[in-house]
Structures are given as structure tokens and as C-alpha cells.
C-alpha positions, 0 to 999 in steps of 0.5 A: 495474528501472523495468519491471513484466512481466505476462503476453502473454495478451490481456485477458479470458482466463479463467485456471484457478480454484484450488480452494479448498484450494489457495487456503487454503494460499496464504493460510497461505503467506507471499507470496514477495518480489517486486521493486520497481519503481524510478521513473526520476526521483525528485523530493523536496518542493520540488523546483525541477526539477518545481514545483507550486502549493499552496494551503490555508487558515489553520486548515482542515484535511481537504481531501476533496472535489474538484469541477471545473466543465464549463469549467475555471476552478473547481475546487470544494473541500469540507474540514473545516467549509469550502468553497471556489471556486478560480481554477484560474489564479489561486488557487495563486498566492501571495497569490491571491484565492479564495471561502470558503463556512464551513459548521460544524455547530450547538452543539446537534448537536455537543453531542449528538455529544460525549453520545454518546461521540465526540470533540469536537474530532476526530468532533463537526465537519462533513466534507464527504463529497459534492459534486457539480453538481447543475444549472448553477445549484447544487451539492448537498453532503453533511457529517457535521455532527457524526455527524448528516449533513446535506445542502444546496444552493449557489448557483453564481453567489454561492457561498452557501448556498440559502435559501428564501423566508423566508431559512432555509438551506435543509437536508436529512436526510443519512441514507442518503447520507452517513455518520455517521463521517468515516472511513466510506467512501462514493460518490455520484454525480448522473445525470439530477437523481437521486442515486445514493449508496453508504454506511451509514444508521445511527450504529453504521455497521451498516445499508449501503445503495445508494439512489437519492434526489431522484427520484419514484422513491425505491429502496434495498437490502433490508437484511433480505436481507443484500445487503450485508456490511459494505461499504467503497464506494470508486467509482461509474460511470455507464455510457450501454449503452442507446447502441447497444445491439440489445436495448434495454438501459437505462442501468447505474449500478456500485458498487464496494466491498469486504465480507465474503465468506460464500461463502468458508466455509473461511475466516473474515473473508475480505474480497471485492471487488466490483462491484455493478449496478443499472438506471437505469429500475428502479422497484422491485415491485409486490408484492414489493419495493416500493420495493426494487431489483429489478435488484441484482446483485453479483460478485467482482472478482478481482485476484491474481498471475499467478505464484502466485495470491495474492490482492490483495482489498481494493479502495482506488479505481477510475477508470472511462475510457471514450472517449466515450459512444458507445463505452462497450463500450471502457470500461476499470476501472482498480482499486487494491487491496491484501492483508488479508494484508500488514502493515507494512512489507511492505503492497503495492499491485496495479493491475489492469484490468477490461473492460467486457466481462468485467463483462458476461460475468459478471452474465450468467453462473450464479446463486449461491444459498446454503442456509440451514440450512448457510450453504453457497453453491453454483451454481445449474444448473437453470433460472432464471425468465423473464425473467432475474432482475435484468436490464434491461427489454429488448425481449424482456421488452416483448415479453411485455408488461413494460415496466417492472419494476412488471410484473415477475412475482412468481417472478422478484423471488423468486428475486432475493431470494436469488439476487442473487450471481453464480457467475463472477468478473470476472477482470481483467490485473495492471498493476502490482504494488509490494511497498513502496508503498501506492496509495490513489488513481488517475487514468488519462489516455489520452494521443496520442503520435505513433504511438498513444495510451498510458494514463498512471497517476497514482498516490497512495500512503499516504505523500503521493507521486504516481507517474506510470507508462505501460502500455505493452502488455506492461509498465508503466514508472514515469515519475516519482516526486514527494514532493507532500505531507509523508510522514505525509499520504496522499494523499486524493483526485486529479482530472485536468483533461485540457483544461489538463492539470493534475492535481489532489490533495488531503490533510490539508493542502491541495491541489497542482495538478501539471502532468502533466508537465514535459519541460523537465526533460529536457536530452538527446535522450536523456534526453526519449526514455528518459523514455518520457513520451507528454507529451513528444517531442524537437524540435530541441535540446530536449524540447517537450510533444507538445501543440505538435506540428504535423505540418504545419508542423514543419521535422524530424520529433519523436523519441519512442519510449515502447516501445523508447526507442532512443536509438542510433539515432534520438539518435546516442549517442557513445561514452564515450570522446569528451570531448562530451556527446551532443547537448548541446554540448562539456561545459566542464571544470570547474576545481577547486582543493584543497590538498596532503594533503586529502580531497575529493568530486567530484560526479555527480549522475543525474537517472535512478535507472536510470542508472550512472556511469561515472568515466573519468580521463584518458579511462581507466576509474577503478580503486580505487587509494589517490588515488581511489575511487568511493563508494557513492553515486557521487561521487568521493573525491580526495587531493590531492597533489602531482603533476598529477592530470589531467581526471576525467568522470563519465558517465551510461550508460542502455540504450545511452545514454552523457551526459556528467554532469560533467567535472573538472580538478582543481589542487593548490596550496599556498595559495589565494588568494580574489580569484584569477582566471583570464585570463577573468574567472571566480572558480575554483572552491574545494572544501571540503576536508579538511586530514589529517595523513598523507601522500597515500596512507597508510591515514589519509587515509582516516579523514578526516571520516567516522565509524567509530561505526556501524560500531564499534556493529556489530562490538561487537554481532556479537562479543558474538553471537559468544561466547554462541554459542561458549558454548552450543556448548561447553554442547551440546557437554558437555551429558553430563557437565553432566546427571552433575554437575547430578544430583550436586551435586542428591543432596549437596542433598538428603542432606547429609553430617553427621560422626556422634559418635564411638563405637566401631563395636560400640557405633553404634545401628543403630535408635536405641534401643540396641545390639542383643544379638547382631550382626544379620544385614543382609538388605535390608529385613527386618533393619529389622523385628527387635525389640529388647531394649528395650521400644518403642511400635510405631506402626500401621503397623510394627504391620502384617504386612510383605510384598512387596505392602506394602513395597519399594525404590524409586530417587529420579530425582534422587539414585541413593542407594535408598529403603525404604518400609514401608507408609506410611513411606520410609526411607534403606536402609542397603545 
């Protein structure tokens, strides 16, 4: 199924919360399979349906950071030790022109990063992390130069490197805004000429911070207060509230990440994701602290399955879509996330959606307040300072005279040192969810179809494929799968240029730019209408971009329906029995010519992965029969014979639409002759066939150029699995006797039986010394104490009194055969 179902409920209801011991036994439970969301259309590597443009450099490598300028023309690119300025029109072209910018770090620091354990080749280089417009006349980029980052300026007009006065580049400590690792994850983003970025500040990665720089106001996270938990920052958005808004609100900047969650005590490790908030107009205490963000506060963002409530907590990327400033109350997070709990080849992905709403209502919520003896956290009820710890100087704190968080008073920052967690969850609608792909990246384009606007997902996976889906209300379809890089690449960053309508991708090795759709790809009026595509819409006699529809001057009214795709009624679809292809004209048959005896494939290729074939021969369905046979992967085995075989059509049928995929009318002759041709002209058509030596029809014209190896391999392994079955069944079966003959063969071991020398039966000693006077009387364990004739050396033990407490019979587990003991002696009975 190409559909993903989620439920009807409207976005922002509050499902019930789980208590925490059922959350415990769903995580201890292995998730149930779900079923995988099959793209329509899959497209491999190189594919001349859907074309896209490459570009990468000769030795450069880790393409990262992607930058586009305000008109479109330059897409900024940042890699390993490199920058680049590319024609959006013109750099992809084979042999294109572009500018490099070689940006490396010194020997000195990379010499420095290999003393300190790292790898020269791989840790001791410059990422570039952070590239952001910074005016209109520089950038401001950010490197780990060697696990020493660096920060720098570029000229726009020349793309060079800013030097000052006297010609020294011109650089800046990185700390604190880039990370030392490159495989550290890290945000950052410019408002207003001040950096707001999210990362760790030390080499070990153990001291995160969310700090704003370039400003007159510098402020970071209290590291002493345990703010943040080893987080992972994937996302940053800038959000204008102060538009609008009747209290006087201020401008918000959110983090996103995932951390340790110490709230979940029950479970060790557990991984939360979070979104975090700060105000643009915070300037840190004036006691209590300075220089510190009085505004921070964080809550969980929630992403789980509706059926069960299994938990999707490691949060990959968020693409922030907001209409426009003014309606920043419709802004929409669109998250990518994935499970601590899958490994492997089971890993899944989750799309969720968050509200902007829901985000309010959440940091406006109850406090969490943890207790420091027992490391518990719990709710807080009672009453809370004024005005309301870490929120915005609105008009009600002016009102008492604060304008500005310097005023703030000294409860109130208190209180938000150890209250800086919120109670409630951002719950959030399950978009999408992919047992077998991994989402790393995500790009939302809301996209003008004819009758409304739909969002369309650009998705990249851990494998170097792109996925295209639409939500569409109460599912989300997959559009397209395309292979954009190779498989062991995935997909690093994605950048949508809405105005040209290209999508841009980087990985490893370089960066594609992807055309957000391709609607000459659809043949058929059918095709264009269950592609779903909002990029597309069926004009005349093909599939056209919607971007050239005119309402005004357009003669027949455009086909699309990206809900229902009915294609009955608004394509006409014939019926498979009619030899035409719908809406495409008269298919021509295709003449084919094989000799007598021979095996030959027929091919059906189907642009849809949704779609079935339906092969008809002589305008009646295609049953199994020892002429024909519809393989697996859906082309058609023929033995060619000597008797007319007739016209065979392979038909596509997709929800109700019928196409005619390939027509047939085979010819057997004897011998072809190449230079033959019709009386039009044409060249027929020579399958590759297969000479058999059996007849038509006989079991052996079907072994022809196919190996059974595989499947002999199979029947081999299943027949030995087989037999040792058998045999432990025939084991369990006789365990009994088995046990008795172990036990036997055990006593023969251990007391084995020796012929005795032969003596007459009067004359056999019984101890050892000689033959005793008069014959005894055996009474157990007693007649082996009688003294002898013959004089003896008693050892200390035989000299000791014998009773019932120091002697007795005892049975050995492994031989049955009785054992006596007198006092620190066994012997054998002789009973």
C-alpha cells in the first residue's frame, strides 16, 4: 500500500498519558511489525526518467553546509577544508564554472590534534559546520580546524576571506559555537546581526551550551545547573510572536535536541527530545544570573504510535513552515525521529507534526521541580512568583515596572534555576511511520494545487535516497522514491529553493539538485491523476507543472485530484478488454520473431510499484498452461511452437485504472533471416531465445537457462534439519532405556569385572589373610569385623568400636552395586 493511516483526531488533542509502568513494559516489549509504505514510483541511480544535476570537486569531500542567497543565483556550499559559490543555472552543468574558497587548518593546529590522540587524516581537518549570511555584504562561517574551531568572515562580492587592515585573515575563537568533533551535532542561526548557536564548548564534548554571540549582550546556559544532559542539537527556528500579539510579547528563538531524560527514573539512559526556548529581548540578572538566560525553558516533545504508544525519542531534524511572519500562529514543526529501541535492520523512522499552539501551551503549563536528596522529579502545584518565571517582559510585568529582565526580581530568577523543566508534553500527529527506512533529513514545501494547498515532504534516508510524499488530510501517500546518491552515503543536509522549484542535497560526495517533480514523467491521464502529485495536473494530452496553469486562458479545464484520484470518471478509463490504451492512442503491436522449441520472456514494465498486470492472450485472461506463464517478476515465459500463437497484451490496473503497457504478436520461424523486413520498412524484432532440446510442452522446456542451484542448496540444508530432527525425536522418545543403559555401561566402568584365580570354593579367602577356621556366618556388615586365626595389624580405625552411628550401607548414584563404610573406610559389601 502506497497509504499511511493515522488517526481522524484534529491536531492538538491530548491523548491519555500512560502511566509509567505501562510505559516500562512497552519498552521491555518487542515493538509489533508495521507495514511498510511502498513509494509509487522508484527510480535507481541514474535513472533517465527523472534527471538531476551533480556537482563535486576533485579531492573534497563532506559536503555539509548549505547556504542560498535572497535571489537564488548562489547556492553556498561549505565541506571538508572548502567553500564553494555555485551558479544555481550553471555550476551542475558538466564543465561548469564555479568559485572555490580552500579554507584548511594550520600544521601547527593539526599537529597539536594528532598529540592529542586524533586521527590525522580523518579528526586533525577543518569541517565547516556553520555558514550563515551575516549582511549583505559577508558571511560568517565556523570549522573545527582540527578539533580547534575557528570562526571567520567572507566577502560576498569576491568570495574571499576578510582581512583587516594590515592583510591578516581576519579569525575568531570558535568555542562555544562550533564543536570540536565533527561528528558532533550542532545548530546555529543569525537574527538581527546576533548568533544564536547550540552546541558543546569543550574537547571532551561534555560542557553544552545554548549562547548567543556577536552582541553587546553576550548570554549563555548556567552549565553549573545541569540545563542540559548531553544533548544532540539537531534544529534552531526564529519565531517573530511579538507580531500581533495583545500582550507585548517578544520575539522567541527554539532549540531542538535530544538529552538524557533524568525525570524517567524508572528507566536508566532513556533518551527524551526536546524543545527548548529562549526570548530575544533577554539580557541575563542583575544579581542572579548574570550573563545567564533568565527566559530558558524546555519540554518534551512526544512522537509515538497511536495503536500502542511506543515511543519514537531520538529526534534526527525539524523543518520549521511558517506562512509568513504575520501568521507565525500557523507555523507548523515538522520532526524526523527514531527509536533508541531499533537496531538493525528493523531501525524505523517517524514523521510527526508539532503546533505552534500546542508549543505554547506547554511552556505555559505546570513546573517540574526535581528533589535533590532523592533525584525524583515531581509537579509543582502550589504557587509560582510573579511575574511568571522564564517568560517574555510582556505588558503585564511593564505594568509593575520591569522592562527589562535586569529588573527582574531575585525569587523569581531563583526559582527558574531549578524550575527550568515543564510538566506537560508537546504532543504532536503521527504523519508517517517506515519500519524499513531511516529519515535523516526533511524539507516541507506547501505547495497551490487547483483546489487547495497540500504540504509536500522531501525526505532523506540513511542510505542516499530521497522520498517525496504528500499529506493529504488523513493520510500521507509516497509520491516517489529517487536513489540520489550511492547506497553507503546518506543523505546529510537538504535545502528547498521554492522560487526555481529545486531541491537541493548534500552527502559525502557532492551535492544534487533535484527538480521537485517531474510531470512529463507521466504518459497517461491516468498515471498524472494517481501520481497524486500537487506539482502536477493533467492539461490536453499530457501531464503539465501546475505552475503554468492560467485559469483565465485555459481552453479545458486541468485534471488533478491528490485526495480521491478518480480516474473513472474525470480519465474515462476503458475497459481490459478493448485492445486501446486509455487516453494514449491506439497501442501498435509489436512484432516478434523466435524459433521453434525455444524459451522467451516477454516484457511488462510498470512505472507504478502499486500497480498489477493483467496479461490477456487473444483478448482472454493468461492461465498457467505448458505454452505460457506469468513469472514472479511479471513478464511473460513463451515456448515457441509451431502453431500460431496469437496477440498477447499486458495491462497495468491501479485503483480502477486500466493502461495498456505492451501489446505482443509473436511469430515462429524456422530460420531468421536478419536483413528481413516487412513491406514498411521496418527491422522485425529478434528476441534472444533459447534453443531446448525437448519438444514444446515437455517438463524440460522449462529448465532452460534458469539454475536450480539455489534451490538445491535449499532442499539440502532442509533435509539435513530434517534428520537431526528425526533423530532427537527418536533420542526423546527412548530417553528411558537410554538413562538405564548409560547407568550400566557407568557401573561396568567403574567396577570392572576380573576372573579370580582358580581355587577350590572351601579354600577362597574372604579377607585376604587365609581361610578362616570354621565357615562364618554372613550377617551384613558385622561378619567383616570377626578376628582371624592369623595374627593382624589393626589400623585405628578397625581399632575402634563399631556401631550403627559409625558405620553404614550406603548406595553409589552411579552404580546400584552397595557400599559399606566403617568409620573412615568404604569398602564393597559382599551381600
Amino acid at each position: 500500500m502506497g497509504w499511511g493511516s493515522r488517526p481522524s483526531a484534529s491536531r492538538g488533542a491530548l491523548p491519555p498519558r500512560p502511566p509509567p509502568l505501562l510505559l516500562l513494559l512497552l519498552l521491555l516489549l518487542p515493538p509489533p511489525p508495521t507495514q511498510a509504505l511502498a513509494p509509487r514510483i522508484s527510480l535507481p541511480l541514474g535513472s533517465k526518467e527523472r534527471p538531476f544535476l551533480r556537482f563535486g570537486a576533485e579531492n573534497v569531500s563532506n559536503y555539509t553546509a548549505l547556504l542560498l542567497s535572497r535571489d537564488g543565483r548562489t547556492l553556498y556550499v561549505g565541506a571538508r577544508e572548502a567553500l564553494f559559490a555555485l551558479n544555481s543555472s550553471a555550476s551542475f552543468l558538466p564543465g561548469g564554472t564555479y568559485q572555490e574558497l580552500l579554507w584548511s587548518a594550520d600544521a601547527e593546529r593539526k599537529q597539536q590534534c594528532s598529540f592529542k590522540g586524533k586521527d590525522p587524516q580523518r579528526d586533525c581537518q577543518n569541517y565547516i559546520k556553520i555558514l550563515l549570511p551575516l549582511n549583505s555584504t559577508h558571511l560568517f562561517t565556523c570549522g573545527t580546524a582540527a578539533f580547534s574551531p575557528l570562526c571567520t568572515y567572507i566577502n560576498v562580492e569576491s568570495f574571499t576571506l576578510a582581512q583587516d587592515e594590515v592583510g591578516h585573515i581576519l579569525l575568531e575563537d570558535g568555542k562555544g559555537r562550533c564543536p570540536f568533533d565533527p561528528n558532533f551535532k550542532s545548530t546555529a542561526l543569525v537574527v538581527d546581526g546576533e548568533l544564536y548557536t547550540g552546541t558543546v564548548s569543550s574537547f571532551q564534548g561534555n560542557d553544552p551550551a545554548i549562547s548567543r554571540s556577536h552582541s553587546l549582550r553576550p548570554t549563555k546556559t548556567e552549565s553549573s545547573l545541569n540545563w542540559l544532559q548531553d544533548p544532540a542539537f539537531v534544529a534552531s527556528a526564529y519565531i517573530p510572536e511579538s507580531l500581533g500579539s495583545l500582550q507585548g510579547d517578544d520575539d522567541k528563538i527554539y532549540f531542538f535536541f535530544s538529552e538524557t531524560g533524568q525525570e524517567f527514573e524508572f528507566f536508566e539512559n532513556t533518551i527524551v527530545s526536546r524543545i527548548a526556548r529562549i526570548c530575544k529581548g533577554d539580557e541575563g540578572g542583575e544579581r542572579v544570573l548574570q550573563q545567564r538566560w533568565t527566559s530558558f525553558l524546555k519540554a518534551q516533545l512526544l512522537c509515538s504510535r497511536p495503536d500502542d504508544g511506543f515511543p519514537f525519542n531520538v529526534l534526527q531534524d525539524v523543518f520549521t513552515l511558517s506562512p509568513s511572519p504575520q501568521d507565525w500562529h500557523d507555523t507548523l514543526f515538522y520532526g524526523v525521529f527514531t527509536s533508541q529501541w531499533h537496531r538493525g535492520t528493523t531501525e524505523g523512522s517517524a514523521i510527526c507534526v508539532f503546533t505552534m499552539r500546542d508549543v505554547q501551551n506547554a511552556f505555559n503549563g505546570l513546573y517540574k521541580e526535581v528533589n535533590r536528596e532523592t533525584q525524583q522529579w515531581y509537579t509543582v502545584t502550589h504557587a509560582v512568583p510573579t511575574p511568571r518565571p522564564g517568560a517574555c517582559i510582556t505588558n503585564s510585568a511593564r505594568e509593575r515596572r520591569i522592562s527589562s529582565s535586569l529588573q527582574l526580581p531575585d525569587r523569581v530568577l531563583n526559582f527558574l534555576k531549578d524550575h527550568f523543566l515543564m510538566d506537560g508534553q508537546v504532543r504532536s500527529q503521527l504523519l508517517l511511520l517506515q519500519p524499513r527506512a531511516r529519515y535523516q533529513r526533511v524539507a516541507v514545501h506547501r505547495v497551490r494545487g487547483l483546489h487547495r494547498t497540500y504540504d509536500v515532504l522531501f525526505l532523506g534516508t540513511g542510505d542516499g535516497r530521497l522520498h517525496k510524499a504528500v499529506d493529504v488530510g488523513s493520510r500521507v501517500h509516497i509520491i516517489e522514491e529517487l536513489q540520489i546518491f550511492p547506497p553507503g552515503q546518506p543523505v546529510q543536509s537538504l535545502l528547498l529553493d521554492t522560487g526555481k522549484g529545486l531541491l537541493y542535497a548534500a552527502s559525502y560526495s557532492g551535492v544534487v539538485q533535484v527538480p521537485v517533480a517531474n510531470c512529463s514523467l507521466y504518459q497517461s491521464c491516468g498515471d498524472c491523476v494517481l501520481a497524486r502529485d500537487p506539482y502536477c495536473a493533467w492539461s490536453r494530452s499530457r501531464c503539465r507543472h501546475i505552475s503554468l496553469y492560467q485559469p483565465e486562458t485555459a481552453s479545458r479545464p486541468w485534471i488533478q485530484d491528490i485526495e480521491g484520484a478518480n480516474t473513472m470518471d474525470l480519465c474515462n478509463a476503458s475497459s481490459p478488454g478493448s485492445r486501446s490504451s486509455v487516453l494514449t492512442g491506439e497501442k501498435r503491436c509489436e512484432q516478434v520473431y523466435f524459433q521453434p522449441n525455444t524459451v522467451n520472456t516477454l516484457a511488462c514494465p510498470l512505472l507504478s510499484n502499486l500497480a498489477t498486470r493483467l496479461w490477456l492472450h487473444n483478448d482472454l485472461p493468461v492461465n498457467a498452461s505448458a505454452s505460457c506463464r506469468v513469472l514472479p517478476t511479471g513478464d511473460l515465459l513463451l515456448v515457441g511452437s509451431q502453431q500460431e500463437l496469437g496477440v498477447f497484451q499486458c495491462w497495468s490496473l491501479e485503483e480502477g485504472f486500466r493502461q495498456l503497457v505492451a501489446c505482443y504478436d509473436p511469430k515462429v520461424v524456422e530460420d531468421v533471416v536478419p536483413d528481413r523486413a516487412d513491406r514498411s520498412g521496418s527491422v522485425p524484432v529478434i528476441i534472444s531465445t533459447s534453443r531446448v532440446s525437448a519438444p514444446a510442452g515437455s517438463k524440460a522446456s522449462w529448465g532452460v537457462d534458469k539454475s536450480y542451484w539455489t534451490e538445491f542448496l535449499v532442499m539440502c540444508v532442509l533435509f539435513v534439519f530434517a534428520v537431526v530432527l528425526l533423530i532427537l525425536f527418536f533420542l526423546y522418545r527412548h530417553r528411558a532405556g537410554m538413562k538405564v543403559f548409560l547407568k550400566q555401561g557407568e557401573c561396568a566402568s567403574v567396577h570392572p569385572k576380573t576372573r579370580p584365580v582358580a581355587l577350590p570354593p572351601e579354600t577362597r579367602p574372604l579377607n585376604g589373610v587365609g581361610p578362616p577356621s570354621t565357615p562364618l556366618d554372613h550377617r551384613g556388615y558385622q561378619a567383616l569385623s570377626d578376628s582371624s586365626p592369623a595374627p593382624r595389624v589393626f589400623t585405628e580405625s578397625e581399632k575402634r568400636p563399631l556401631s550403627i552411628q559409625d558405620s553404614f550401607v550406603e548406595v553409589s548414584p552411579v552404580c546400584p552395586r552397595p557400599r559399606v563404610r566403617l568409620g573412615s573406610e568404604i569398602r564393597d559389601s559382599v551381600v
